[in-house]
C-alpha positions in Angstrom: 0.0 0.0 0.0 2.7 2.4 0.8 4.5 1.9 -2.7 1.4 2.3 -4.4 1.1 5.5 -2.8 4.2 6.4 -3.5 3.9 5.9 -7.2 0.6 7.7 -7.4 2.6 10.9 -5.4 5.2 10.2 -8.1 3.0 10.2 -10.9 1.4 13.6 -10.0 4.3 15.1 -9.6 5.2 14.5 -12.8 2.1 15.4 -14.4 2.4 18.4 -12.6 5.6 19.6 -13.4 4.7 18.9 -16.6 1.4 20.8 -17.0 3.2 23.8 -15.7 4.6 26.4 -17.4 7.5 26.0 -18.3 9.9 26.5 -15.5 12.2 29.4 -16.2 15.1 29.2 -17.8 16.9 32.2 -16.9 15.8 31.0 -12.7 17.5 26.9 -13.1 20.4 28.2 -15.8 21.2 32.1 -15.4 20.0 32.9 -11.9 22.5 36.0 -12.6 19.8 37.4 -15.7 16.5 36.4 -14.0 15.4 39.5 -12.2 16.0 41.7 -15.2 13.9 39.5 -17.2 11.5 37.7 -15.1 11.0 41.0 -12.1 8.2 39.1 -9.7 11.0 36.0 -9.2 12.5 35.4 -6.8 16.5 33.8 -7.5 18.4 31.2 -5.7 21.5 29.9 -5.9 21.3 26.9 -8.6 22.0 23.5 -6.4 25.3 21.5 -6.8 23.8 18.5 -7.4 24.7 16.2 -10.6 22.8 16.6 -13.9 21.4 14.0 -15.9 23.0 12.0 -18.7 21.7 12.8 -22.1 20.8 9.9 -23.8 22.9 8.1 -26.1 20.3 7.4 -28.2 18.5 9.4 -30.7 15.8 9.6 -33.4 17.5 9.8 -36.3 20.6 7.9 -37.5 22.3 10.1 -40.0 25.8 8.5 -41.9 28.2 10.9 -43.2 31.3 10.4 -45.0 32.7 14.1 -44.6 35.1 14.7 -41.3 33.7 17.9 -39.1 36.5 20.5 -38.1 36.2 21.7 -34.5 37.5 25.2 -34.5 38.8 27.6 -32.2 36.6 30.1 -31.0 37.6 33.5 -32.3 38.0 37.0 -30.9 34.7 38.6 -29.9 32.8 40.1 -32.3 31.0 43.4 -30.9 27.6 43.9 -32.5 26.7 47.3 -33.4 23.2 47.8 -33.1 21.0 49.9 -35.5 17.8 52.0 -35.1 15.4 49.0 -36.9 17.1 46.0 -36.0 19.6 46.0 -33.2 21.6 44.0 -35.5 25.0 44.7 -37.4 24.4 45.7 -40.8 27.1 43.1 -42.6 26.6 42.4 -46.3 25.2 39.0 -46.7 25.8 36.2 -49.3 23.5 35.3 -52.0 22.8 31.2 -53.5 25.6 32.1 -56.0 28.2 33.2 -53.7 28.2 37.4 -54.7 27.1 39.6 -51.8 23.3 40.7 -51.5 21.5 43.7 -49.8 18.8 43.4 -47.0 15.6 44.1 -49.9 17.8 41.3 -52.4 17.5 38.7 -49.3 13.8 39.7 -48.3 12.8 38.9 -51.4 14.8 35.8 -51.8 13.8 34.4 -48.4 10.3 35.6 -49.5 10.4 33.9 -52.7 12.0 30.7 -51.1 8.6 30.7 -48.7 6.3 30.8 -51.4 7.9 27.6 -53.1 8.1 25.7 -49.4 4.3 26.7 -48.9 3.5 24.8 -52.2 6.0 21.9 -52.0 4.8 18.3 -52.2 7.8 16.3 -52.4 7.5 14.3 -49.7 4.1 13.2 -47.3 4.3 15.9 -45.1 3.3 18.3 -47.8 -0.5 16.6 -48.0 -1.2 15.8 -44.5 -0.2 19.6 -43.2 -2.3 22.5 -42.2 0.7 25.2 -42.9 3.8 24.8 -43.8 6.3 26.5 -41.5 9.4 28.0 -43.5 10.8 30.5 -40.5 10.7 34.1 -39.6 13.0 36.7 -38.5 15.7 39.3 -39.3 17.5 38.6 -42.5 20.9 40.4 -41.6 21.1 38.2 -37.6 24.4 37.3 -37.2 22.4 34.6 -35.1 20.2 31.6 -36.1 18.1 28.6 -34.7 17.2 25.9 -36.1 15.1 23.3 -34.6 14.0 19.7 -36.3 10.5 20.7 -37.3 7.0 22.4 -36.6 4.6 21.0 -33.9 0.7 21.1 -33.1 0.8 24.6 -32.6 3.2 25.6 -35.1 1.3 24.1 -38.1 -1.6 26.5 -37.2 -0.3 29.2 -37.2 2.4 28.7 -40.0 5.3 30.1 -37.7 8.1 28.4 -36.0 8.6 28.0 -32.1 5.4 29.2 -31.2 4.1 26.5 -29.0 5.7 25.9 -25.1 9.1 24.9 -26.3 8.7 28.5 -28.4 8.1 30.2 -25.1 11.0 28.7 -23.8 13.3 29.3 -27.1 12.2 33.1 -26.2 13.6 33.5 -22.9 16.7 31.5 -23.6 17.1 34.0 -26.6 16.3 36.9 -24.2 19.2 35.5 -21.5 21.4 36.2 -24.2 20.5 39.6 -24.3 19.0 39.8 -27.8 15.5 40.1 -28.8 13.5 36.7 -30.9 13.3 39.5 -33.7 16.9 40.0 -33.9 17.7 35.9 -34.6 16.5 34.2 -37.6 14.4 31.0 -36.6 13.7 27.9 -38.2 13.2 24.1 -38.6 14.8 21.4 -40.9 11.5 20.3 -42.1 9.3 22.7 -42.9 5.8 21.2 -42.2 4.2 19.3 -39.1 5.7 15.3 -38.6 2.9 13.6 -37.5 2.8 10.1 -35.7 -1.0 10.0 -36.9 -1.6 12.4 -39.9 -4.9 11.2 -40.4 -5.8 13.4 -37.5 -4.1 16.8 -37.6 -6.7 17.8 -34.7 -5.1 16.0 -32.1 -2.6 16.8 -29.4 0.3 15.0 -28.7 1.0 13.8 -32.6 4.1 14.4 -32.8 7.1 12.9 -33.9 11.0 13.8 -35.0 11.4 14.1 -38.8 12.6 11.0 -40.5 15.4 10.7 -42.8 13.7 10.5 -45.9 11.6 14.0 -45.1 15.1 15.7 -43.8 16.4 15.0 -46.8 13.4 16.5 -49.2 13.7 19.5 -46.8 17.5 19.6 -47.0 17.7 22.3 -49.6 15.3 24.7 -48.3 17.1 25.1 -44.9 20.4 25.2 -46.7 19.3 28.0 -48.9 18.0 30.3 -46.3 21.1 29.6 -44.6 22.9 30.9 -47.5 20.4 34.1 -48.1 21.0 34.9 -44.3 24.4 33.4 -43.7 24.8 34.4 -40.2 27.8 34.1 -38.1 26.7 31.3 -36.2 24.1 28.9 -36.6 22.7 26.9 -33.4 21.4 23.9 -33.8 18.4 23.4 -31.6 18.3 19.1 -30.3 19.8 16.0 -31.9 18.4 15.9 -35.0 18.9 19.3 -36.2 22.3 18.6 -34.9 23.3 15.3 -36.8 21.4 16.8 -40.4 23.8 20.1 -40.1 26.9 18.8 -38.7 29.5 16.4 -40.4 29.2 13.5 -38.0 27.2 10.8 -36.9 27.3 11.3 -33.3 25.3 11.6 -30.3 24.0 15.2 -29.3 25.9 14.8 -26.0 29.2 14.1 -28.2 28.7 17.1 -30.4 28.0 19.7 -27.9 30.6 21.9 -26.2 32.5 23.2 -29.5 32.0 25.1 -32.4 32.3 23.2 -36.1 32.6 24.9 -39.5 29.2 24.8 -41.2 29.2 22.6 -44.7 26.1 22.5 -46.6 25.6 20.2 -49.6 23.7 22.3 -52.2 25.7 25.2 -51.5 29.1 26.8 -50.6 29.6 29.4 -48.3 32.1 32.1 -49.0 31.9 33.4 -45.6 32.6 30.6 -43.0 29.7 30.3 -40.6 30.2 28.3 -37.2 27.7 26.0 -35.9 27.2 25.0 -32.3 24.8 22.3 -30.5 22.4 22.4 -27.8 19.2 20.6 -26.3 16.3 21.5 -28.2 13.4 23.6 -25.9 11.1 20.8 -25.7 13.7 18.3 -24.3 14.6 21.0 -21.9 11.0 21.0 -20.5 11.0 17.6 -20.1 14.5 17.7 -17.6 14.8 20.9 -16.4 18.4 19.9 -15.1 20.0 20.1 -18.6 19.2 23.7 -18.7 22.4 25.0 -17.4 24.5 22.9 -20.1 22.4 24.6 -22.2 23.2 28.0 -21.1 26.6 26.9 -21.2 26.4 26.0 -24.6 25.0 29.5 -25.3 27.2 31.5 -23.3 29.9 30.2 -26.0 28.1 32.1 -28.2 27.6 35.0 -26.5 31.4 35.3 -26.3 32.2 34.9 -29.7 29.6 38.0 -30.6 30.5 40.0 -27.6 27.0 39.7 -26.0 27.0 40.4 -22.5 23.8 38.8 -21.6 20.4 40.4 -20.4 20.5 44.2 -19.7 20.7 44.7 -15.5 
């Protein structure tokens, strides 16, 4: 009888902590940032206790034949805000390589939209409400990209807009930058269902598979290109292992910066990419949070960001 308490107490607790929302990130992560950004909380000292292990296994098995190159993180780069964006006002490059103008990538990014609104290449192009091809400021020295759109995303047509987009937001605002000074977007551009019969239903999701990553492929590497940022973050393990040159777990790639390589395209600029949890796995254990701000703090220090205005 007492066990079977136990595991009821248990069970609520979980259900608990996960109907809540979601538990800051700046309070279990960057207790330093949290009253500037969250005012009514009240921070504590993060506990020395031991974080749990990611998982060594994943969702998607991706084999690569090209080697990554871990680089050395360079000298920080201070970001020289302007009046519309906050963002520096670096010339970009274009699908062919030459440099492009912030109107020459709106419209390529809005013509790249258009065509991944009407795209059918794959299954998730029937059995999709919107597709989702990404939003934000088209001269961010910063980008995210998760693995794809969820329940609340393919209703509204825009990425990270559910709970894990709530998170994505503060962990952007920790930073000290605002979501409309980042570029954010998925690998696969519309909803992975486990039951696409039923759009209508909570809960059908599912990681994109290798065949749909692959379909997708191009579109993520050309906005890449149209943006090329400085750094790219790669938002969980699948995003992780479709971007990055290797075949490894997310725990194995995280922690360093590698030189971004995309296969329908070549970067005259050289963009670094980094790996971290994706927001949705951070919900679910709250105690990788402050590897993740680690992971973002290398970031910070390669563009000079100091972190959320005191």
């Amino acid at each position: 009888m007492a066990q079977d308490s136990l595991r009821r107490l248990a069970g609520e607790l979980r259900r608990f902590i996960a109907n809540q929302e979601e538990d800051e990130f700046i309070l279990t992560a960057a207790p330093q940032h949290a009253a500037d950004i969250l005012p009514s909380a009240s921070v504590q000292p993060a506990a020395q206790e031991a974080l749990p292990k990611m998982p060594e296994g994943e969702t998607l098995t991706v084999e690569f034949t090209r080697k990554p190159k871990s680089i050395t993180p360079s000298a920080a780069v201070e970001v020289q805000p302007t009046a519309e964006t906050g963002q520096a006002a670096d010339s970009q490059i274009s699908l062919s390589g030459s440099l492009m103008t912030t109107a020459q990538k709106t419209t390529a990014l809005a013509e790249l939209a258009e065509t991944i609104k009407s795209c059918t290449r794959c299954p998730l192009g029937s059995s999709r409400l919107n597709a989702v091809p990404g939003e934000g400021n088209v001269d961010a020295d910063l980008m995210f990209v998760g693995e794809g759109p969820g329940f609340d995303e393919d209703r509204q047509g825009r990425p990270f807009v559910g709970r894990a987009g709530q998170l994505l937001d503060k962990m952007i605002a920790a930073m000290g930058l605002k979501r409309e000074q980042v570029f954010i977007a998925n690998i696969a551009k519309c909803h992975p269902m486990t039951d696409p019969l039923h759009p209508e239903k909570h809960g059908n999701d599912r990681a994109p598979n290798a065949e749909e990553i692959a379909c997708c492929r191009k579109y993520i590497e050309k906005q890449i290109s149209i943006i090329c940022p400085k750094y790219v973050v790669a938002l969980g393990g699948v995003s992780a292992k479709a971007l990055i040159a290797d075949a490894k777990s997310l725990g194995a790639l995280r922690g360093k910066f590698y030189d971004l390589h995309l296969d329908s395209v070549t970067l005259p600029r050289p963009v670094k990419i980094l790996a971290t949890f994706h927001p949705a796995a951070l919900l679910r254990n709250p105690g990788w949070k402050k590897d993740a701000w680690l992971d973002l703090q290398m970031v910070m220090a390669e563009l000079g960001l100091k972190g959320a205005a005191k």
